[in-house]
C-alpha positions as a Markdown table, in Angstrom:
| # | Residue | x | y | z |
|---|---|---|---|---|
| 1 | Unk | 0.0 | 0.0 | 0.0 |
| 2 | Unk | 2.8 | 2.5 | 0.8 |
| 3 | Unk | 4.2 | 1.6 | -3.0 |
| 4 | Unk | 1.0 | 2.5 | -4.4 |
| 5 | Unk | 0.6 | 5.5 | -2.4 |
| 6 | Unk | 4.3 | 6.8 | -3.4 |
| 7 | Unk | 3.5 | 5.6 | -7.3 |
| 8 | Unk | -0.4 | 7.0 | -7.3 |
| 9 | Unk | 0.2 | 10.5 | -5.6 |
| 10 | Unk | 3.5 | 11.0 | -6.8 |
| 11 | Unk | 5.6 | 11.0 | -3.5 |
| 12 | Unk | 8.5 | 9.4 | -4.5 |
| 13 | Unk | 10.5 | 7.6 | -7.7 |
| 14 | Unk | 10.6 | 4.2 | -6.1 |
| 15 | Unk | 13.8 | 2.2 | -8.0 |
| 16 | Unk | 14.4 | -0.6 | -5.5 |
| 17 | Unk | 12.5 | -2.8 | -3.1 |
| 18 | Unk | 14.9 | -4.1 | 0.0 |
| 19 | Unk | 14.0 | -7.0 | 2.2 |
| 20 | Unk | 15.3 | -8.9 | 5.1 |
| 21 | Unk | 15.8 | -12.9 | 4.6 |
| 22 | Unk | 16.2 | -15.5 | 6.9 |
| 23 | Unk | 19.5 | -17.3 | 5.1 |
| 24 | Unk | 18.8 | -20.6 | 7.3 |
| 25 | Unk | 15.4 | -21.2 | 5.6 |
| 26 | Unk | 15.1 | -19.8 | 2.7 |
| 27 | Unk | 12.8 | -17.4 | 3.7 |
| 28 | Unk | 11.6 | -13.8 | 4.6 |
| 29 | Unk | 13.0 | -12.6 | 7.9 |
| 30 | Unk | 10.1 | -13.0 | 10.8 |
| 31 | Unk | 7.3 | -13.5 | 8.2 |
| 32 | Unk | 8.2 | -16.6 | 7.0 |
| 33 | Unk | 7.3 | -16.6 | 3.6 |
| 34 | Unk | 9.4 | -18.5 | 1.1 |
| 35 | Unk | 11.7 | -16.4 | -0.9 |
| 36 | Unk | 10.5 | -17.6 | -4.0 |
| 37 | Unk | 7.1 | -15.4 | -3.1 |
| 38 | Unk | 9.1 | -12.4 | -2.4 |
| 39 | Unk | 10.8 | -12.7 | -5.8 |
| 40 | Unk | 7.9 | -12.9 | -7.6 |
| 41 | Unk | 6.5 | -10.2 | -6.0 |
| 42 | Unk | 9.5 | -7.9 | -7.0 |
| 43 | Unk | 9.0 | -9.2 | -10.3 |
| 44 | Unk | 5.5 | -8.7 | -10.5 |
| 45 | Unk | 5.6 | -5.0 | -9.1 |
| 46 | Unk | 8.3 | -4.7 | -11.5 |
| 47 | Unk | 11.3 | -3.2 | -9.6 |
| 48 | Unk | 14.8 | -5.0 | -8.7 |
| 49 | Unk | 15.0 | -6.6 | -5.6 |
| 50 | Unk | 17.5 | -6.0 | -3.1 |
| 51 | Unk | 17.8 | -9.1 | -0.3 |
| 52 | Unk | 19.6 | -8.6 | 3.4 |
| 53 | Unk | 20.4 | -12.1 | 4.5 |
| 54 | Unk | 20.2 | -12.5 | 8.4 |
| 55 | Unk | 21.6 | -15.4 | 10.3 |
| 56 | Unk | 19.2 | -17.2 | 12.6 |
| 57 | Unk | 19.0 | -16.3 | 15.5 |
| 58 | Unk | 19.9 | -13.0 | 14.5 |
| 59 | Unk | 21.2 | -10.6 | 17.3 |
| 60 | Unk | 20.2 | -6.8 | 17.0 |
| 61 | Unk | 24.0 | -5.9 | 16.9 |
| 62 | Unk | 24.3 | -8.1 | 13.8 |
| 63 | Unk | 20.9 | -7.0 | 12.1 |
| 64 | Unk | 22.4 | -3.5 | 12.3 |
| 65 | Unk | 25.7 | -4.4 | 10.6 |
| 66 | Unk | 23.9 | -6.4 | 8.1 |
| 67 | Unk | 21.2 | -3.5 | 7.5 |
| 68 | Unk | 24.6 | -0.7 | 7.4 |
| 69 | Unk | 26.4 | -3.4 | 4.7 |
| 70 | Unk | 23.2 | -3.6 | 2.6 |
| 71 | Unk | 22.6 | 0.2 | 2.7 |
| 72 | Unk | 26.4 | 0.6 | 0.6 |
| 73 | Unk | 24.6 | -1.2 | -2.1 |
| 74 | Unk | 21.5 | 1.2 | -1.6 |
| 75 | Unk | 23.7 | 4.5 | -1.9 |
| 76 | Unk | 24.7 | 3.5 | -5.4 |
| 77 | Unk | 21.6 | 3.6 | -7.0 |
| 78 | Unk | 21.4 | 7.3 | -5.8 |
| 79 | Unk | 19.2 | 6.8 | -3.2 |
| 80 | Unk | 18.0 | 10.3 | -0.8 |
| 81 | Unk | 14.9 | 8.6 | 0.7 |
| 82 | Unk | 13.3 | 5.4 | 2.0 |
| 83 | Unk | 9.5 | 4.6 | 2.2 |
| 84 | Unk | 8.3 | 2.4 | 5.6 |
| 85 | Unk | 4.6 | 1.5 | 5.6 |
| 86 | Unk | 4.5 | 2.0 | 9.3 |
| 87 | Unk | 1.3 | 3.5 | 10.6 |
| 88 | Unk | 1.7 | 4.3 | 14.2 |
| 89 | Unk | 4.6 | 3.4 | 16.1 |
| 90 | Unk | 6.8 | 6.1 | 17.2 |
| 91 | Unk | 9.5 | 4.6 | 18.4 |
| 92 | Unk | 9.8 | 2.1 | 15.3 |
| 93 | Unk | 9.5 | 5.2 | 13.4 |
| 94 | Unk | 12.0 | 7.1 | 15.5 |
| 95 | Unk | 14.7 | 4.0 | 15.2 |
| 96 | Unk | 14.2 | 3.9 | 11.1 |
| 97 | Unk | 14.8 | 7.8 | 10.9 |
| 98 | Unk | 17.9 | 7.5 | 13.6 |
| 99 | Unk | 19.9 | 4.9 | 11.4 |
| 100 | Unk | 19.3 | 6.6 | 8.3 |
| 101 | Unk | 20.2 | 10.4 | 9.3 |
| 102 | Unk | 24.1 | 9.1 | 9.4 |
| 103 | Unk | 23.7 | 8.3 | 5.9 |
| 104 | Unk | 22.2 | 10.9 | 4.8 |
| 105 | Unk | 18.9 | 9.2 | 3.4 |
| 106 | Unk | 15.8 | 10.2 | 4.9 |
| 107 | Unk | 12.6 | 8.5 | 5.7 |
| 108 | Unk | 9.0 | 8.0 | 4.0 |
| 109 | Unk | 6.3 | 7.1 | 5.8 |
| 110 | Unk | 3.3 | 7.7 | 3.5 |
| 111 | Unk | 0.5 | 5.9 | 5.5 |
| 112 | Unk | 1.7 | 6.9 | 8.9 |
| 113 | Unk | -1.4 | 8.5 | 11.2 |
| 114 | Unk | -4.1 | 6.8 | 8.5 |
| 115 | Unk | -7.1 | 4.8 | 11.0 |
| 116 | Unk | -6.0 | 1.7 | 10.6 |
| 117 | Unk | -10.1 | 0.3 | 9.9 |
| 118 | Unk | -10.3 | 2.5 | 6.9 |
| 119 | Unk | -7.1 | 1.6 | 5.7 |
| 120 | Unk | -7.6 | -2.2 | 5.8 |
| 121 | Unk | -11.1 | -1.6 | 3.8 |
| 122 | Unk | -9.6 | 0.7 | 1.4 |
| 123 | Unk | -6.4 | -1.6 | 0.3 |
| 124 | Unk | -9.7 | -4.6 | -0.2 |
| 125 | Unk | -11.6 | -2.2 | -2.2 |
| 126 | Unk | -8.2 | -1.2 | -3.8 |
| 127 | Unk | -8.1 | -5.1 | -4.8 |
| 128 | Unk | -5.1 | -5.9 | -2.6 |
| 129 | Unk | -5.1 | -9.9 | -2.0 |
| 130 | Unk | -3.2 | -11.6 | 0.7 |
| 131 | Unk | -2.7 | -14.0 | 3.4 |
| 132 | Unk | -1.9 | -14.2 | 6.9 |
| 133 | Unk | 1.2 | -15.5 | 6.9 |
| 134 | Unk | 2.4 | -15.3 | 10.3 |
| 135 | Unk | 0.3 | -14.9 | 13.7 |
| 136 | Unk | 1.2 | -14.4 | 17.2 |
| 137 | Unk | -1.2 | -16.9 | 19.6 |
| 138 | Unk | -0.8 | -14.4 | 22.2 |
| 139 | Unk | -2.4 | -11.6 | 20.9 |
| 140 | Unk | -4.7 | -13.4 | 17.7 |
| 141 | Unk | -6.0 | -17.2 | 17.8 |
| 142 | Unk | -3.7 | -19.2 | 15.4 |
| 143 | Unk | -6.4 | -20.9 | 13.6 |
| 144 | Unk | -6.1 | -17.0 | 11.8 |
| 145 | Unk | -2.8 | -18.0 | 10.1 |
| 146 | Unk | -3.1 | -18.9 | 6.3 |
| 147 | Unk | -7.0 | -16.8 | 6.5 |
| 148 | Unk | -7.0 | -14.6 | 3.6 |
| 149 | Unk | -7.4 | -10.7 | 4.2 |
| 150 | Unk | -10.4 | -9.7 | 3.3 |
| 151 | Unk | -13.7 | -8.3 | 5.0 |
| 152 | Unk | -15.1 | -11.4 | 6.7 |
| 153 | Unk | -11.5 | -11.6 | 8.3 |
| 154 | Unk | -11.6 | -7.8 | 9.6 |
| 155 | Unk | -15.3 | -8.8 | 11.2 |
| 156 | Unk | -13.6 | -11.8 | 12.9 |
| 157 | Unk | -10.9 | -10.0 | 14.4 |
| 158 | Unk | -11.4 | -9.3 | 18.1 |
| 159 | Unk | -11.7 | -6.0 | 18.7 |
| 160 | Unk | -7.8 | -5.9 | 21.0 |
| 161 | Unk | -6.7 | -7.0 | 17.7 |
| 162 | Unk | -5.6 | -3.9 | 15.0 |
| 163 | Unk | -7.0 | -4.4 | 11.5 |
| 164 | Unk | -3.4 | -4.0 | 10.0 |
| 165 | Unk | -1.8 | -6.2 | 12.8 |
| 166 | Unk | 0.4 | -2.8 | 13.3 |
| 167 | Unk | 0.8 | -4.1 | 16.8 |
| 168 | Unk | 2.4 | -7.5 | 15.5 |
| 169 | Unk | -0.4 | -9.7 | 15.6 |
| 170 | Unk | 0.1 | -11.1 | 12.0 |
| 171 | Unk | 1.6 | -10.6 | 9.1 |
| 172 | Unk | 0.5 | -10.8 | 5.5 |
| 173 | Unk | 1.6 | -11.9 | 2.0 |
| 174 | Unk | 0.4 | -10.2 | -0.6 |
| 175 | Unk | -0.6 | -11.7 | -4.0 |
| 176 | Unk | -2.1 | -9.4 | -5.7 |
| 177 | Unk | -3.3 | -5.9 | -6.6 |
| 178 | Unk | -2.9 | -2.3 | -8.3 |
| 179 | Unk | 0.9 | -2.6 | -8.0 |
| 180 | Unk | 1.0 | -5.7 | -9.5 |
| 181 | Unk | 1.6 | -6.3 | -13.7 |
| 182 | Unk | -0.2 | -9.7 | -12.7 |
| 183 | Unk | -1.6 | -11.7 | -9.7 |
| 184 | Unk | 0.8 | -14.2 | -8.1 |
| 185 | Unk | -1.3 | -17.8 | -7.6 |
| 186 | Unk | -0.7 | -19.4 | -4.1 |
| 187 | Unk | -1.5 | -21.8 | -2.1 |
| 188 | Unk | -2.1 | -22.1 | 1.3 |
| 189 | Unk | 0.0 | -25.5 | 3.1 |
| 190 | Unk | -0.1 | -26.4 | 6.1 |
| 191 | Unk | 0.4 | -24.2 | 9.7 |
| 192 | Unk | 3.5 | -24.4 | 11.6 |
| 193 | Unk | 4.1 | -23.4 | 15.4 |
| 194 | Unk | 7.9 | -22.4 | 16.1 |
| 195 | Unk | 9.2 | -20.2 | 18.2 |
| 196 | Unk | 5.9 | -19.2 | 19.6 |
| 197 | Unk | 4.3 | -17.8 | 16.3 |
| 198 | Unk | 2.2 | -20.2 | 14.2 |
| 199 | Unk | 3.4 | -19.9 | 10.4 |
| 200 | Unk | 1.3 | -20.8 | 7.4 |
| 201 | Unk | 3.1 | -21.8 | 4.1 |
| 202 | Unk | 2.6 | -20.1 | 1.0 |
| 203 | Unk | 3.5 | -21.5 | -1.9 |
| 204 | Unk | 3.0 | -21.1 | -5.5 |
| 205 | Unk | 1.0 | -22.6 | -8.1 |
C-alpha cells in the first residue's frame, strides 16, 4: 500500500525494493514466507529486488551491521529517501529515521497516522489480495494463520486486535493488486508453530 501510495500521488521515484531474509530457511526474515514469493513479488511490481540475509537467530548488533552493509549497495543507486509502511509506532518510526540520518537518506512514511479500519477496507476495495502468513497466539488465535485478508477476516478480528496487525499480531503476504503487472497464484499449506508464532506456508501454483 505504501508503493502504491508513493506511485499514485506521486511522493517518491521508487527504484528498489529491500528485504530482510532469513538465510537458514530460505525465507523472509520473521514472516516466513518462502523467498521464492518475495521474488515474484518484485518481479511482479516490476522493480529490482535487493535481499539482506540475516543469520538465525539474528542478534540486534548483527541485524544492524547487516542493514549498514546492505545500505552501501543502496547508496549507489542514488538513493536520498526510503518509504516504511508503518502506521503508528513512534518509536519504530524514530529508530528507522535514527539509522538513516548518518547516511544521509531520509525517511517516508506515506501511510503513517491513517485509522487503521479505513485503511484495511480501502487496500480490499483497492483489490489488494493476501494471506496471513504469520500470527502471534498471544495476541490473535492461530487458527487465523493462512486466513485470507479480506472483509469477513476484519469482522472476525477481536476488537484488541488492529485491523493491520500494526501491533504484531500477524503478518500478511500479498498476492495481488494495483501494483501488480499480474496476480501471483498461491496456495495455502499447512500451519507451523515455532518459536511461539504459528506460520502458514505459501507457496506457489
Amino acid at each position: 500500500m505504501a508503493l502504491h501510495v508513493c506511485r499514485s500521488e506521486g511522493l517518491a521515484d521508487i527504484v528498489a525494493l529491500l528485504c530482510t531474509t532469513n538465510e537458514a530457511f530460505d525465507r523472509v526474515a520473521m514472516h516466513g514466507t518462502r523467498n521464492a514469493i518475495l521474488r515474484a513479488q518484485a518481479a511482479a511490481v516490476g522493480l529490482p529486488l535487493i535481499e539482506v540475509p540475516l543469520p538465525w537467530p539474528c542478534s540486534n548488533e548483527e541485524y544492524e551491521a547487516r542493514m549498514v552493509s546492505a545500505m552501501d549497495q543502496v547508496r549507489t543507486l542514488g538513493v536520498e529517501t526510503m518509504v516504511f509502511g508503518d502506521l503508528f509506532l513512534e518509536d519504530v518510526r524514530d529508530y528507522r529515521i535514527e539509522k538513516l540520518a548518518p547516511m544521509g537518506v531520509q525517511a517516508l512514511f506515506p501511510l503513517w497516522g491513517r485509522p487503521t479500519d479505513e485503511l484495511a477496507r480501502e487496500m480490499i476495495a483497492l483489490g489488494f489480495e493476501a494471506h496471513l502468513v504469520t500470527v502471534d497466539p498471544s495476541k490473535l488465535d492461530a487458527s487465523f494463520a493462512g486466513r485470507q485478508f479480506n472483509a469477513r477476516l476484519l469482522d472476525d478480528l477481536p476488537p484488541s486486535v488492529d485491523p493491520c496487525g500494526e501491533n504484531g499480531e500477524f503478518h500478511t503476504a500479498v498476492s495481488a493488486g494495483p501494483i501488480f503487472n499480474a496476480p501471483l497464484t498461491v496456495a495455502v499449506g499447512e500451519t507451523v508453530l515455532r518459536d511461539g508464532f504459528a506460520y502458514a506456508d505459501l507457496s506457489l501454483r
